[in-house]
C-alpha positions as CSV (number, residue, x, y, z in Angstrom):
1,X,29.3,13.3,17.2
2,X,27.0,11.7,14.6
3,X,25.4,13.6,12.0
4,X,22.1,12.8,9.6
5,X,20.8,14.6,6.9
6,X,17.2,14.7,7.0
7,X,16.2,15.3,2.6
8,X,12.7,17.3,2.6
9,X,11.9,17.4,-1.1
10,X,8.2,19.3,-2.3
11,X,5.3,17.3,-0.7
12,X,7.0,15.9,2.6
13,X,5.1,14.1,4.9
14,X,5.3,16.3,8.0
15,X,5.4,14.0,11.2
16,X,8.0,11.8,9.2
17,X,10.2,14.6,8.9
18,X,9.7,16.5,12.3
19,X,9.2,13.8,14.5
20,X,12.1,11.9,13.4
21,X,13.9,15.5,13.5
22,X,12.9,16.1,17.1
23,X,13.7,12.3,18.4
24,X,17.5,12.6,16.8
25,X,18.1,15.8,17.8
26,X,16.7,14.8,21.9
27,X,19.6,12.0,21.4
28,X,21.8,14.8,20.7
29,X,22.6,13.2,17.7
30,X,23.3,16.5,15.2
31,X,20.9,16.9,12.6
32,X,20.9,19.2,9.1
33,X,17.5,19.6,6.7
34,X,18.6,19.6,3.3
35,X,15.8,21.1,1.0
36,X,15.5,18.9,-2.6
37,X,14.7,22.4,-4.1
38,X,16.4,25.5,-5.6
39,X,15.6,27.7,-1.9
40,X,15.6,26.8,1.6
41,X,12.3,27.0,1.9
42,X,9.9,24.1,1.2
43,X,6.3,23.2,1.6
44,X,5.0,20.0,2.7
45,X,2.0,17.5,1.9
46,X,-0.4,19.8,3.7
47,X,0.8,22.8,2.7
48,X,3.0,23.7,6.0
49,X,6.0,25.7,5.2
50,X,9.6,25.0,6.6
51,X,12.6,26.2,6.2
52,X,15.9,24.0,5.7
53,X,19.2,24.5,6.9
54,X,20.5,24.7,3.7
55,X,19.9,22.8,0.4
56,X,21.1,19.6,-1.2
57,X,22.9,21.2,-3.9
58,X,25.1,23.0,-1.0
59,X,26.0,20.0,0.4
60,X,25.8,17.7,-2.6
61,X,29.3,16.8,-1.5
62,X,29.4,16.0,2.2
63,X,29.2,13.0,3.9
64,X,27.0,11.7,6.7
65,X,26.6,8.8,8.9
66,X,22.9,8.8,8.1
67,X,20.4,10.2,5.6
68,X,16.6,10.3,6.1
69,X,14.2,10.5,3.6
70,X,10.9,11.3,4.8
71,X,8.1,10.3,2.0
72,X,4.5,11.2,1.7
73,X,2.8,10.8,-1.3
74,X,4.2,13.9,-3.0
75,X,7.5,13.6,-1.3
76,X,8.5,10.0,-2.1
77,X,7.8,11.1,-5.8
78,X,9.6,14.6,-5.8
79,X,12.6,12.8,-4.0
80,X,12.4,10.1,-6.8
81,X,12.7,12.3,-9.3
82,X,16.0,13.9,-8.5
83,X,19.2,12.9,-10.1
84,X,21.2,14.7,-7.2
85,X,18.8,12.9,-4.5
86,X,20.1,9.7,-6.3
87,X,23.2,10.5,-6.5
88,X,23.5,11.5,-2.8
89,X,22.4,8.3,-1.9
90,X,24.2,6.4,-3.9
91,X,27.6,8.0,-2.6
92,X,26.5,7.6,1.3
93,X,25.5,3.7,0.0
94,X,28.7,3.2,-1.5
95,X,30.2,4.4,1.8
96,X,28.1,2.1,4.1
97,X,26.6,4.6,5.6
98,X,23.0,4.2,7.0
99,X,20.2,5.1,4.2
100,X,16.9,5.3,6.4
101,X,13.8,5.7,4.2
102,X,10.2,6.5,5.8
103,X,7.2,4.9,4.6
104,X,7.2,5.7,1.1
105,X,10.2,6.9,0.8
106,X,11.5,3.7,0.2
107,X,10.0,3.6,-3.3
């Protein structure tokens, strides 16, 4: 079975990350949020809380088949700013694995 991470880092655009959540998941494709943050929990552009199902720094190490970054103004730049975001990229890049920003998450 496939699995993504979906990164929600501080400011996440919400439909990016729940929609895309909720299509990968009715594929039955298996899906893991991974908060950019020290807890589980994180709050989003609009101030809607969520809660992960675990943290990047507890999975720094594992490998996916995908990663999605959702952005929103806020997000894009808290997701920019994170060496371990970076380097979890980086690793699933070097391993051709599928790196799928949304809207400004590409910046």
């Amino acid at each position: 079975m496939k699995k993504v991470a979906v990164l929600l880092a501080p400011g996440f655009e919400e439909a990016e990350a729940i929609v895309t959540i909720d299509i990968l998941r009715r594929l039955q494709i298996e899906v893991e949020t991974l908060a950019c943050a020290e807890s589980r929990a994180v709050v989003s552009y609009h101030d809607v809380p969520m809660v992960t199902d675990s943290t990047l720094a507890a999975r720094q190490t594992d490998l996916y088949d995908a990663v999605v970054l959702p952005g929103g103004p806020q997000g894009s730049v808290n997701l920019a700013a994170s060496e371990a975001v970076i380097q979890f990229i980086a690793r699933h890049d070097e391993a051709g694995k599928l790196i799928c920003p949304v809207c400004s998450a590409a910046a």
